[in-house]
C-alpha angles and dihedrals in degrees: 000000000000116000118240131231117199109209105203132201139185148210118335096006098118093072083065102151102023106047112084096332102187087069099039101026128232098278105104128213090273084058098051084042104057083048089063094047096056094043087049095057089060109054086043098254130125114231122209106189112193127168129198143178093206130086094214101052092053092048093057089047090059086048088045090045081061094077098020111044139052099204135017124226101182121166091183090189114204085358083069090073098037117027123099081163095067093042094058093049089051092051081058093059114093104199131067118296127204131192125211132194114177086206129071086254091190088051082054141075117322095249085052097074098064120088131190093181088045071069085069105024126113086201147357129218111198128170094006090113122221082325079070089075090050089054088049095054094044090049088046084058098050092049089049090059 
């Protein structure tokens, strides 16, 4: 069977491409979707890519991502900076996480350099734009063996 990655995306995120793009860039989630996919194909893994602007959602798929997944990319957007109820699902979660932010977050806004998820993660991308998701894909690869 191949193994699954859940890419994971919070609040906001589905106005990729058209919300402030001269922080985010103009590529969309469908964008960033069909690359790791792509990615994906080629180191021999499957992608599900699901956004939601609500904690708790996010929250069932990592509990779902327990039986279903074998790794977690997750940019949790502002529930990066506020959300101890994502972190404890994360710490549920058995395989490698990765957390993604398509800014530069330590360039940004004071209350934008803290991370409860950073807590979980194997690893963070930061400032690498939507490119960030593709790094991501090609490092859980890797950890994946």
């Amino acid at each position: 069977m191949t193994p699954m990655i859940y890419i994971l995306n919070g609040p906001n995120l589905n106005l990729l491409g058209r919300r402030q793009p001269e922080i985010y860039g103009r590529e969309t989630l469908d964008d960033v979707a069909a690359a790791c996919a792509a990615i994906g194909a080629e180191a021999g893994l499957q992608t599900r890519l699901l956004q939601s602007n609500w904690e708790g959602q996010i929250v069932d798929w990592i509990h779902e991502a327990r039986e279903a997944a074998a790794g977690i990319i997750i940019n949790p957007a502002a529930l990066t900076h506020t959300s101890v109820a994502v972190l404890d699902a994360l710490n549920t979660f058995e395989g490698p996480v990765i957390e993604v932010h398509i800014s530069q977050v330590h360039k940004r806004e004071a209350f934008r350099h803290h991370s409860y998820v950073s807590h979980r993660a194997d690893a963070v991308m930061a400032g690498f734009g939507v490119h960030g998701y593709a790094l991501a894909m090609r490092h859980m690869a890797h950890l994946l063996g």
